[in-house]
Residue frames as qw, qx, qy, qz and C-alpha x, y, z in Angstrom:
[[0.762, 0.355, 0.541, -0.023, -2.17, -10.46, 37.66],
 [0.138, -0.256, 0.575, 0.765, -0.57, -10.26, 34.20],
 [0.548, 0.567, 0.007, -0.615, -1.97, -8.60, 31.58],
 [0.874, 0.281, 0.372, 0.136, -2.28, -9.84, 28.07],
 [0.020, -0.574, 0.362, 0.735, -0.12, -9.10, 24.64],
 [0.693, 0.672, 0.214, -0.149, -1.00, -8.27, 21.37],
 [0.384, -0.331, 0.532, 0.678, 1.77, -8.50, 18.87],
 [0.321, 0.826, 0.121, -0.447, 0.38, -5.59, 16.86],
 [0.577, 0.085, 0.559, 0.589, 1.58, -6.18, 12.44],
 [0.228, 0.662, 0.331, -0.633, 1.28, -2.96, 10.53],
 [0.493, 0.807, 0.130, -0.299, 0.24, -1.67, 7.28],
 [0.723, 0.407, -0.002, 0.558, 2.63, -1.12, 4.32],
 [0.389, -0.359, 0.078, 0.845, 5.97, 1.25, 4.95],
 [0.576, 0.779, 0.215, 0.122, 6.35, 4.28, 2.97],
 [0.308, 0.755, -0.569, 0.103, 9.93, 4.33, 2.92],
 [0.788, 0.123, -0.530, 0.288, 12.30, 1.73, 3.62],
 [0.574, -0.753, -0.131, 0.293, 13.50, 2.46, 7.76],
 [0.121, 0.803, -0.507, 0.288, 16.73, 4.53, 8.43],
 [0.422, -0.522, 0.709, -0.216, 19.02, 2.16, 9.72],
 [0.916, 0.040, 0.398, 0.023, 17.56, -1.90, 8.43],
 [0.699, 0.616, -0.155, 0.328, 20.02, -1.09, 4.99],
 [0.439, 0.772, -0.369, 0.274, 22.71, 0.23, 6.51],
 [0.612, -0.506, 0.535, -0.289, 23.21, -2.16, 9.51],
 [0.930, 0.144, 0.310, -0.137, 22.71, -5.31, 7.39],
 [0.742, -0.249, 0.553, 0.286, 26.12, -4.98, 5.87],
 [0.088, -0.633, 0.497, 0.587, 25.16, -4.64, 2.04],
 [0.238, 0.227, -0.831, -0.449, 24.65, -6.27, -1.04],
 [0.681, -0.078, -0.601, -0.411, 22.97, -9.56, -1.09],
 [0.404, 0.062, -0.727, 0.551, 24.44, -10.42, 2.82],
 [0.379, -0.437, -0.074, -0.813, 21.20, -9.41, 4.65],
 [0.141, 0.298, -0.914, 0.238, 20.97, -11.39, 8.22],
 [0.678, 0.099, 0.476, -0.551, 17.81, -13.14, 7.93],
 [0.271, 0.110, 0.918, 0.268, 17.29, -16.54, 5.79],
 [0.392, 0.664, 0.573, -0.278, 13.71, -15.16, 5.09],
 [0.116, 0.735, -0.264, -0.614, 15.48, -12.18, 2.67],
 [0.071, -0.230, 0.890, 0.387, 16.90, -15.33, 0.53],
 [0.249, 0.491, 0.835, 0.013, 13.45, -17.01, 0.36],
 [0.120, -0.657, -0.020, 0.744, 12.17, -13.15, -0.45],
 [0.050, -0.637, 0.483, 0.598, 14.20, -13.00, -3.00],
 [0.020, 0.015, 0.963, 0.267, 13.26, -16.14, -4.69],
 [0.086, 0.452, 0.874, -0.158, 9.92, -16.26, -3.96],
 [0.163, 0.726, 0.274, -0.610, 8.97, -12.25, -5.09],
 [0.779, 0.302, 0.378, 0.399, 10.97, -12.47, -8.16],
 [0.284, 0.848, -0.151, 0.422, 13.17, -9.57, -7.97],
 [0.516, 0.250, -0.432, 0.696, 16.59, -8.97, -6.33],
 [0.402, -0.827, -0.188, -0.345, 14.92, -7.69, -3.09],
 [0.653, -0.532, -0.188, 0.505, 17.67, -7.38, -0.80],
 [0.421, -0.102, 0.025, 0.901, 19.20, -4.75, -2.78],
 [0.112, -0.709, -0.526, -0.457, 16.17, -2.66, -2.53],
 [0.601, -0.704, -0.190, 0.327, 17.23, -1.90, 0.82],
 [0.504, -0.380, 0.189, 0.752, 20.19, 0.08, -1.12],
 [0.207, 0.364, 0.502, 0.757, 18.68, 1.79, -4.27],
 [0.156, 0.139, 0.167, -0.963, 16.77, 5.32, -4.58],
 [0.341, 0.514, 0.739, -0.270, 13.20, 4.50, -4.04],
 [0.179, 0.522, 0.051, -0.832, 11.63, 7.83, -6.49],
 [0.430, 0.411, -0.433, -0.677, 11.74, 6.81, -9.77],
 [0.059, 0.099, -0.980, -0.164, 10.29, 3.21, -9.36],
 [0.689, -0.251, -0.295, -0.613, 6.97, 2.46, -10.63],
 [0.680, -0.105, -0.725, 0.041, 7.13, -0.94, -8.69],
 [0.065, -0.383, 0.467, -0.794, 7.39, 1.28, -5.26],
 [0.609, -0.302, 0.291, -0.674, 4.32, 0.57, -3.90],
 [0.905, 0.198, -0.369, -0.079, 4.53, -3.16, -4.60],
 [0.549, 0.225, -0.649, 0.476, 8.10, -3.58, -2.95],
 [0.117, -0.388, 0.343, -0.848, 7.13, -1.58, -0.12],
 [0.835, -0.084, -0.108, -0.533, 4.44, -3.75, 0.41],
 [0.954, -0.040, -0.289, 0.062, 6.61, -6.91, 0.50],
 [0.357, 0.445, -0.468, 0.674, 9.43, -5.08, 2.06],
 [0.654, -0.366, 0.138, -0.647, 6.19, -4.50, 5.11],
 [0.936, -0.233, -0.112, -0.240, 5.33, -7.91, 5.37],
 [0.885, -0.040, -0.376, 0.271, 9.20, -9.60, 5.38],
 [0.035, 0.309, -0.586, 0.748, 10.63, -6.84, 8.22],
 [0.604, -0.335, 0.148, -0.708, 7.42, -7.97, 10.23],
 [0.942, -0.039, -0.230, -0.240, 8.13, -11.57, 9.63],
 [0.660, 0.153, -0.542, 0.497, 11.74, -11.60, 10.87],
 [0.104, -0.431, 0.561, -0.699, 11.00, -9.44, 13.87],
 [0.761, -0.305, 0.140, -0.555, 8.66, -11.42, 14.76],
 [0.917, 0.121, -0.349, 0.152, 10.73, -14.94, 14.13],
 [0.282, 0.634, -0.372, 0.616, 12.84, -13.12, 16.48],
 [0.394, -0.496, 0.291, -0.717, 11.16, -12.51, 19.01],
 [0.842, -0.300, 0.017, -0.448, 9.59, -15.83, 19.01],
 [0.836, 0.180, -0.451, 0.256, 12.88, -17.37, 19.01],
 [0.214, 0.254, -0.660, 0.674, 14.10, -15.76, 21.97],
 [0.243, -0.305, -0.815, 0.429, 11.06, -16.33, 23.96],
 [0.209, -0.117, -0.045, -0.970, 8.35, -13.60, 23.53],
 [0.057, 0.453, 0.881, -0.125, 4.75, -14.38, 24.56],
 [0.216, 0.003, -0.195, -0.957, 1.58, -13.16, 23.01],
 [0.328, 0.259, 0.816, -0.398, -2.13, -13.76, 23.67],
 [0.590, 0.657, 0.392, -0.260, -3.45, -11.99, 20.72],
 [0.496, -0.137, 0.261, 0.817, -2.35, -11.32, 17.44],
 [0.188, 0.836, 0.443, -0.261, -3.86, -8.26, 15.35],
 [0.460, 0.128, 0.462, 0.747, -3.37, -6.12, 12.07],
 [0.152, 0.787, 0.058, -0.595, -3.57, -2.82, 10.57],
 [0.625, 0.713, -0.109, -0.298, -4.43, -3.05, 6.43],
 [0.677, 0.459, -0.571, -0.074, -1.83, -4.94, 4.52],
 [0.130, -0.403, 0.811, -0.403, -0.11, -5.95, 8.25],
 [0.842, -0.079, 0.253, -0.469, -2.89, -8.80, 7.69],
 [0.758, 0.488, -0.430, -0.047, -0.53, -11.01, 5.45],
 [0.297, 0.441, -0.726, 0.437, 2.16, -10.97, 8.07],
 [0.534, -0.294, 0.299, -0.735, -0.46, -11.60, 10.55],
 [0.795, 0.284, -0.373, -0.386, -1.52, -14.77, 9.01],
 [0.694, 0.362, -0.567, 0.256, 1.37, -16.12, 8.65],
 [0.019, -0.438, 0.647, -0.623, 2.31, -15.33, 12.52],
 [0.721, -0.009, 0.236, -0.651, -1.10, -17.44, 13.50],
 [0.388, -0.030, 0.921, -0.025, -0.16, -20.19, 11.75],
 [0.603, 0.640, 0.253, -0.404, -2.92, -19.40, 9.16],
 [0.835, 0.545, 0.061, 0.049, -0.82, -20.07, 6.16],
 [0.841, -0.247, -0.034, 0.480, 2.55, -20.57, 5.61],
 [0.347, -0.631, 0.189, 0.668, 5.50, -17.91, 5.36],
 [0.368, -0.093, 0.606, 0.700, 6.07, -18.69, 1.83],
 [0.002, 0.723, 0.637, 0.265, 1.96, -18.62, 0.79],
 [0.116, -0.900, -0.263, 0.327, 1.86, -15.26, 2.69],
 [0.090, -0.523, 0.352, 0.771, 4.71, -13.70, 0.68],
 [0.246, 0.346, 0.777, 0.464, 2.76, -14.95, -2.37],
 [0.051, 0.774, 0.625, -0.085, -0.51, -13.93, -1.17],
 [0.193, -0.785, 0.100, 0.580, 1.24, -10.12, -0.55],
 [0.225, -0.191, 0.605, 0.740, 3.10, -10.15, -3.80],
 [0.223, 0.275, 0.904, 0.239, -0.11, -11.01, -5.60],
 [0.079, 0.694, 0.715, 0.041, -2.25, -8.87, -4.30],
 [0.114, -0.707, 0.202, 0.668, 0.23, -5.55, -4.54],
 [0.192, -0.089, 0.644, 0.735, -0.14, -6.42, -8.10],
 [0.088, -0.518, -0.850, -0.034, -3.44, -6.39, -8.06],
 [0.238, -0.834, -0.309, 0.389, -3.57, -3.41, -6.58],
 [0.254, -0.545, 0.262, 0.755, -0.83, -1.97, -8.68],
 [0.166, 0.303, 0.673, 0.653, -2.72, -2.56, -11.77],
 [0.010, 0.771, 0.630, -0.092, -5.95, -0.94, -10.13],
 [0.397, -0.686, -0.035, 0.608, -4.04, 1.99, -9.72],
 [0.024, -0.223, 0.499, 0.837, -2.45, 2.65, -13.18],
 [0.106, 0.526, 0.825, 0.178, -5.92, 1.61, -14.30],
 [0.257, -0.872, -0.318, -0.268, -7.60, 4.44, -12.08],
 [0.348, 0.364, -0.295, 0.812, -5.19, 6.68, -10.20],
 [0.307, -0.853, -0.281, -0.314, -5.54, 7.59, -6.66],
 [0.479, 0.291, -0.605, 0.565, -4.36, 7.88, -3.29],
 [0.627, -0.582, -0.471, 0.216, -4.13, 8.28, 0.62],
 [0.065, 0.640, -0.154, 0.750, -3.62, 11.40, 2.58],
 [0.480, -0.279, -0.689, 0.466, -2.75, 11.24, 6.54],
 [0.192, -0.700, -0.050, -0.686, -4.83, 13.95, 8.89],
 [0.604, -0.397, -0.574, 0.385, -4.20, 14.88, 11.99],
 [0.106, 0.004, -0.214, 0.971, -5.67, 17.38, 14.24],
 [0.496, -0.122, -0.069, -0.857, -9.41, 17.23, 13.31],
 [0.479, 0.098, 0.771, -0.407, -12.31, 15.50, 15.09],
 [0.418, 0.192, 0.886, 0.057, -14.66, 12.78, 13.27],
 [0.213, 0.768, 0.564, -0.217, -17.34, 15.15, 12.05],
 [0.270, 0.877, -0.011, -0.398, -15.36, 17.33, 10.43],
 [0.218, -0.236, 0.853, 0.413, -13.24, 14.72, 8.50],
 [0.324, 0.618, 0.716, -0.033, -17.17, 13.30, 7.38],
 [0.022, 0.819, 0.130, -0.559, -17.45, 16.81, 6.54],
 [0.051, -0.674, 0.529, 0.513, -14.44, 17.72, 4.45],
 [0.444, 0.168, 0.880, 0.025, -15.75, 14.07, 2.77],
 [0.306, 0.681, 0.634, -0.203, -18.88, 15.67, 1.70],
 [0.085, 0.854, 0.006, -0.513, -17.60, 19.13, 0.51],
 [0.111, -0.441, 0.627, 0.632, -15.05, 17.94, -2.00],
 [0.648, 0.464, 0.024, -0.603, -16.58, 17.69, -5.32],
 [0.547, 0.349, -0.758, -0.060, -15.38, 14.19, -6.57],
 [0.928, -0.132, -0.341, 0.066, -14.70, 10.77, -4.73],
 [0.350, 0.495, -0.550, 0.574, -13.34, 11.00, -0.84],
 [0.812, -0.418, -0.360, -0.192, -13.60, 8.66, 1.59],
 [0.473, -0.702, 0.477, -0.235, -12.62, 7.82, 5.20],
 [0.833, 0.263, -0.476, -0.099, -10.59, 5.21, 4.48],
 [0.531, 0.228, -0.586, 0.569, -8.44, 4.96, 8.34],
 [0.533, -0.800, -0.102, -0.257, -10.17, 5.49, 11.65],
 [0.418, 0.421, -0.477, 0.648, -6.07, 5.93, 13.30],
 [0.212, -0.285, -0.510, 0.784, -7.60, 7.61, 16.75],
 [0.065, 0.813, 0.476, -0.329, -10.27, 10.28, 17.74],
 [0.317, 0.890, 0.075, -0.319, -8.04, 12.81, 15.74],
 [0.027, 0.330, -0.831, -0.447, -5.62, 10.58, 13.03],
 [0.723, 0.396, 0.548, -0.142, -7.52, 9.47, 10.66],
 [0.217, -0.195, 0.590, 0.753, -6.37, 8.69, 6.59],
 [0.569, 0.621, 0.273, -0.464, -8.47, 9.77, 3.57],
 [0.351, -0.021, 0.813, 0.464, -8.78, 8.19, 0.31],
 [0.593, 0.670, 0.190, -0.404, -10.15, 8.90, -3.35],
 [0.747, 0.496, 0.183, 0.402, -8.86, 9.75, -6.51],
 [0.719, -0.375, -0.278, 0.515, -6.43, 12.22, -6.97],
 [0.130, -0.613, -0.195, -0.754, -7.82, 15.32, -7.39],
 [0.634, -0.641, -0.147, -0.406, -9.78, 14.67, -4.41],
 [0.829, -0.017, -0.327, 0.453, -7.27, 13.77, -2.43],
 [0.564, 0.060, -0.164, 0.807, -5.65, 16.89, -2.58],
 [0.335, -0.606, -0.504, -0.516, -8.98, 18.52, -2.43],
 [0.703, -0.658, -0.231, -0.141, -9.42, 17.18, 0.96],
 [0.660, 0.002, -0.321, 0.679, -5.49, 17.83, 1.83],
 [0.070, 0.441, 0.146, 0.883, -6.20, 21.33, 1.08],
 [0.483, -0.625, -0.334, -0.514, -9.46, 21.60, 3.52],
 [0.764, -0.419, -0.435, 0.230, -8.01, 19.98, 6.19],
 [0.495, -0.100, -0.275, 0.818, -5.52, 22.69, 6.87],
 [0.090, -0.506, -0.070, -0.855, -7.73, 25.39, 6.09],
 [0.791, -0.484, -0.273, -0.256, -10.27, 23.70, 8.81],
 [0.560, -0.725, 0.303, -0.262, -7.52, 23.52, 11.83],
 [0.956, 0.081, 0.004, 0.281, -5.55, 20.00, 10.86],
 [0.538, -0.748, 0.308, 0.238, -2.11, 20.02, 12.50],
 [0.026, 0.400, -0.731, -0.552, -0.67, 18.69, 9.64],
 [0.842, 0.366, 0.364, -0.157, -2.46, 16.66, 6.20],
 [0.093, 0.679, -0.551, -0.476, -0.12, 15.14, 4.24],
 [0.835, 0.311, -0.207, -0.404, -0.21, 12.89, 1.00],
 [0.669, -0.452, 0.589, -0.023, 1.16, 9.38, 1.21],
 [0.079, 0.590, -0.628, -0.501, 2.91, 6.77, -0.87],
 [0.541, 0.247, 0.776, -0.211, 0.02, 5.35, -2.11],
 [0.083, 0.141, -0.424, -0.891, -1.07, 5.36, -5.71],
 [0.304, -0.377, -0.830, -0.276, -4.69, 3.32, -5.24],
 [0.412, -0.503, 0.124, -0.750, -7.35, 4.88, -3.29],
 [0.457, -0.032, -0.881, 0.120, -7.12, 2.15, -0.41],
 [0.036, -0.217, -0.700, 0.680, -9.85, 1.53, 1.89],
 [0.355, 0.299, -0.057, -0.884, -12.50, 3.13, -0.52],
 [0.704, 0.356, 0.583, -0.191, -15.22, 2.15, -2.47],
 [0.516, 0.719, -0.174, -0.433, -13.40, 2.50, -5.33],
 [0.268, -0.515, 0.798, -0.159, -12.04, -0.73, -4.96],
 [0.784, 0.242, 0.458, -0.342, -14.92, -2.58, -5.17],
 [0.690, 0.570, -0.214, -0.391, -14.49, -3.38, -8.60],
 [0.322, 0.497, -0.794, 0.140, -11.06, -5.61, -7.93],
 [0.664, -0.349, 0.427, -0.504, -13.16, -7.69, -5.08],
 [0.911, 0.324, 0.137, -0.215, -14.04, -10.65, -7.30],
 [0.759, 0.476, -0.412, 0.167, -10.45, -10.96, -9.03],
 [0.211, -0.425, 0.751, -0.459, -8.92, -11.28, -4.72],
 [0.820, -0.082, 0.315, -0.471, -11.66, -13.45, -3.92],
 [0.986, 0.158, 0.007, 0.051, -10.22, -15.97, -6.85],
 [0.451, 0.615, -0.591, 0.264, -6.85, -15.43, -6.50],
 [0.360, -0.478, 0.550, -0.582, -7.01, -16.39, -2.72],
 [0.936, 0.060, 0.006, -0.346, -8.74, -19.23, -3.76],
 [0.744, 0.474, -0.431, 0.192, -5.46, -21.03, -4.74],
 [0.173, 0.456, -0.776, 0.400, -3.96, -21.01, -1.52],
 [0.617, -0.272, -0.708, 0.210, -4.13, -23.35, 1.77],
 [0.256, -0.530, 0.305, -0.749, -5.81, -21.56, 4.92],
 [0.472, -0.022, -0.852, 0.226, -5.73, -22.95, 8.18],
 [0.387, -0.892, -0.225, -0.064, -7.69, -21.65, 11.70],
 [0.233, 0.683, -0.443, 0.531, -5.40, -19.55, 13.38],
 [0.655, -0.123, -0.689, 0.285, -3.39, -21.01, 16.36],
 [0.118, -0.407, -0.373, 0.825, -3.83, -17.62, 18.30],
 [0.095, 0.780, 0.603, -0.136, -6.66, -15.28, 18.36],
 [0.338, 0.177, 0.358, 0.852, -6.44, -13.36, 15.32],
 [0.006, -0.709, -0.458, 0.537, -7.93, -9.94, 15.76],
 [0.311, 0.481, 0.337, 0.748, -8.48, -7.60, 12.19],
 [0.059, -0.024, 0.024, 0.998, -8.73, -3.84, 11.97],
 [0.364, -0.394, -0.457, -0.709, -12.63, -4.17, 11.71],
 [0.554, -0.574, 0.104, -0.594, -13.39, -2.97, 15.20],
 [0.119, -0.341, 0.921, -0.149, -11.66, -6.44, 16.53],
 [0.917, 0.187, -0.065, -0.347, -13.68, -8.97, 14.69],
 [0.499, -0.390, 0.751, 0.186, -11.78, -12.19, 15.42],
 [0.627, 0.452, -0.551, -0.316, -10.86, -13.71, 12.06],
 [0.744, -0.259, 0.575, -0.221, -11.42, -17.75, 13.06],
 [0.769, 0.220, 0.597, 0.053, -12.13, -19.91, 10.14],
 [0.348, -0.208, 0.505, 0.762, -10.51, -20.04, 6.53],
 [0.257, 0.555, 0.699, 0.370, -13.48, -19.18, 4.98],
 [0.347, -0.831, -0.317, 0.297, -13.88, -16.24, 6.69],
 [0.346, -0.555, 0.364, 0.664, -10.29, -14.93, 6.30],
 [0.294, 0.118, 0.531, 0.786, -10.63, -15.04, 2.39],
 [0.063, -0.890, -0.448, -0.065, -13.96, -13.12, 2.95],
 [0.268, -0.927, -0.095, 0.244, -11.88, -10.65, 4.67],
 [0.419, -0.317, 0.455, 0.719, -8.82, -10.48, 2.22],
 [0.272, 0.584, 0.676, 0.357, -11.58, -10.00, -0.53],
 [0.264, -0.863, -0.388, -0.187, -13.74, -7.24, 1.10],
 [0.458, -0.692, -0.226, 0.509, -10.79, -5.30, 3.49],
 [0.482, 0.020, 0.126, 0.867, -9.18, -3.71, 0.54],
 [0.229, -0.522, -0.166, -0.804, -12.69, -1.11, -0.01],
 [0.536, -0.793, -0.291, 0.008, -13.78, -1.15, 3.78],
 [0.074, 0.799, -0.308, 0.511, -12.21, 1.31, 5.88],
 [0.637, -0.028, -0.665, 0.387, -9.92, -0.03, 8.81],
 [0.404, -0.755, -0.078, -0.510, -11.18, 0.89, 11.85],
 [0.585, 0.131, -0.634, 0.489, -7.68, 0.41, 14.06],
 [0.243, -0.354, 0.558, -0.710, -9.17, 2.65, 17.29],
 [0.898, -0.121, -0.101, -0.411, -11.94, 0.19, 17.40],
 [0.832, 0.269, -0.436, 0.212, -9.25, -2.47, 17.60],
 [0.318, 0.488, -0.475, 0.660, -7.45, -1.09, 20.31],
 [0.530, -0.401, 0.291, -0.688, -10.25, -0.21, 22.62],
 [0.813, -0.049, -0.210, -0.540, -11.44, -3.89, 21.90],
 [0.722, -0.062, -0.463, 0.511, -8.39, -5.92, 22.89],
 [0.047, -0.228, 0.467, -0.853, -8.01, -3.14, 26.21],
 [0.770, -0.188, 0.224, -0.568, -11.79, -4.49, 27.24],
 [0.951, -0.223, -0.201, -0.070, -10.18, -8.19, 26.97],
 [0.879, -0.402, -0.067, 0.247, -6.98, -7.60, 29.00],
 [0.839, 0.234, 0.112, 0.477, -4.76, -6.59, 27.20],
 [0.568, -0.738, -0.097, 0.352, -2.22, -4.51, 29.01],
 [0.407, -0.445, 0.541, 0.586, 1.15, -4.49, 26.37],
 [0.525, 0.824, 0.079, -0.200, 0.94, -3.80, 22.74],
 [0.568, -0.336, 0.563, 0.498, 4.17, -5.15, 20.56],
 [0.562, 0.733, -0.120, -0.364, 4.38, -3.59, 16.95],
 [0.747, -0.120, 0.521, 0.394, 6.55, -6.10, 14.64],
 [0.747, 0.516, 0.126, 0.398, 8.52, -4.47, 12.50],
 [0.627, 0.261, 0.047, 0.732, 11.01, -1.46, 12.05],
 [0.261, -0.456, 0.126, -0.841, 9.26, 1.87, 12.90],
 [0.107, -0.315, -0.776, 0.536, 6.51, 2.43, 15.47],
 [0.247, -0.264, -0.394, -0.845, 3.58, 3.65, 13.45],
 [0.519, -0.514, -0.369, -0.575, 1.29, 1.84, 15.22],
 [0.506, -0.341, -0.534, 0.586, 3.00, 2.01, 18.80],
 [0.035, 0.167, 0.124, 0.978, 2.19, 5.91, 18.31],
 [0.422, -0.325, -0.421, -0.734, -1.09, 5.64, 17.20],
 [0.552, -0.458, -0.650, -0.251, -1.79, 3.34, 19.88],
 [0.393, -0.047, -0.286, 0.872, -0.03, 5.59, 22.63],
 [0.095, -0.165, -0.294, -0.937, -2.59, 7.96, 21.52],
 [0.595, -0.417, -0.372, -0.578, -5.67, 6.07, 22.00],
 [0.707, -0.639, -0.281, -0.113, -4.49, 5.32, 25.15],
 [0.249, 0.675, -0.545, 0.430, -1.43, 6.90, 27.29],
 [0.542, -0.550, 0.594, -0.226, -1.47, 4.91, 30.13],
 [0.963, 0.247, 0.016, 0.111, -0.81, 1.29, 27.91],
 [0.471, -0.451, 0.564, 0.506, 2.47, -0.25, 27.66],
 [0.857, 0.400, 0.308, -0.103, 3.19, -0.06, 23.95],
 [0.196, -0.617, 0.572, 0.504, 6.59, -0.80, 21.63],
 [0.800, 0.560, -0.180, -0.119, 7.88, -1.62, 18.63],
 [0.600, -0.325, 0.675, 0.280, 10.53, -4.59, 18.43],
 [0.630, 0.665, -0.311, -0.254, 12.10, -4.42, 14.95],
 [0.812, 0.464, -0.340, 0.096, 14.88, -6.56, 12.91],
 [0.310, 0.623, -0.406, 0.592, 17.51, -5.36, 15.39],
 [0.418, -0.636, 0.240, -0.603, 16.04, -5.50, 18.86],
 [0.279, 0.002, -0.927, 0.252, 16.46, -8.12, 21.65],
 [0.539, -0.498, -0.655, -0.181, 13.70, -9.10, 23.92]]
């Protein structure tokens, strides 16, 4: 009997791949129509982001963000153009835009909106309040909760990743607070990401209400395939719903092993990551080694 697939959309990058710039030729000559719409539709020369030195741009976390959603939307226009099949689809944190849009929930263009919009959003929260995100790996649940408690400031689980990858979020003191602990405390490695908002935290809350009405402005549809979110696999059905959850996911913590286990108790056999890397073909390797799981990027064939 065949199993099912998920075609698995992830999170924001924090760096542009090795390899999607320097295959693609150059300049403005990127080989996907979406880049052109992109471009128009983000309102900045985004193909040649793929060629410039990422460091000294405030706008980083922003592009990166749309740079996430349109490598997830052409592998995945890929795929479905040569014939791929999926039974579910399912996201990890921002990978919920591109998700959307892959469901049939709203359209390609509204979902690069919706993304653009709400990385501004987010990039104002940030220069507002400064934080950030910090990857661990190596310690068990209880002593992440732990390392939570001890720092003297604001630091939350903000990534349940596996039994021992999990991300932490605060401000950014605490952050580095809780970088610091982890290694003293046995973590294989804790390192700071390229985040400047504490995502996934309750320090978020405060920006709920100005998502809730931006979101308001667009056209949601049900999804045409069973859309699975990062909260333990809560199917995401009705459009009211989904702007509930574009409101409310940026301070709840994503709980992607929950997600994993939950599609594996309905069938689901293969695991397809759309986009460029294989962040979450890892992770989900992890929570289970006997699963088929890959990552089909910009570049791959079926």
């Amino acid at each position: 009997m065949q199993g099912g697939v998920a075609l698995c959309f992830p999170g924001q990058l924090n760096k542009i791949p090795e390899g999607v710039a320097g295959s693609s030729g150059g300049g403005n000559h990127l080989p996907h129509p979406f880049f052109e719409k992109a471009w128009e539709k983000a309102g900045f020369d985004f193909s040649s982001f793929f060629f410039q030195q990422e460091e000294e741009d405030r706008h980083l976390n922003l592009k990166l963000q749309v740079a996430s959603f349109l490598l997830s939307m052409v592998s995945f226009d890929r795929y479905r153009r040569k014939g791929g099949r999926w039974d579910f689809i399912t996201e990890h944190s921002m990978g919920i835009y591109a998700a959307l849009v892959a469901a049939e929930a709203v359209t390609f263009e509204d979902g690069l909106k919706i993304t653009k919009g709400i990385g501004l959003i987010l990039e104002q929260a940030g220069e507002k309040n400064p934080g950030g995100l910090a990857a661990v790996i190596g310690l068990e649940s209880e002593e992440i909760k732990r390392i939570c408690s001890d720092v003297n400031g604001d630091l939350y689980v903000a990534n349940v990743n596996g039994s021992r990858q999990f991300v932490l979020s605060g401000d950014a003191a605490s952050v580095e607070r809780g970088i610091e602990l982890s290694l003293k405390r046995g973590a294989v490695s804790a390192q700071r990401l390229t985040f400047f908002t504490p995502l996934h935290s309750p320090l978020l809350e405060p920006i709920t209400e100005d998502v809730r009405k931006f979101i308001m402005g667009f056209d949601i549809r049900p999804p045409q395939t069973p859309l699975v979110s990062h909260w333990s696999g809560k199917h995401l059905s009705e459009p009211d719903e989904i702007r509930e959850f574009l409101a409310e996911q940026l301070h709840r913590p994503v709980d992607w092993e929950g997600c994993v286990q939950y599609l594996l108790s309905q069938g689901v056999t293969c695991f397809i990551e759309m986009n460029s890397h294989d962040a979450l073909t890892k992770l989900i390797r992890w929570i289970d080694r006997d699963v088929r799981a890959f990552s089909y990027g910009v570049h791959d064939v079926v």
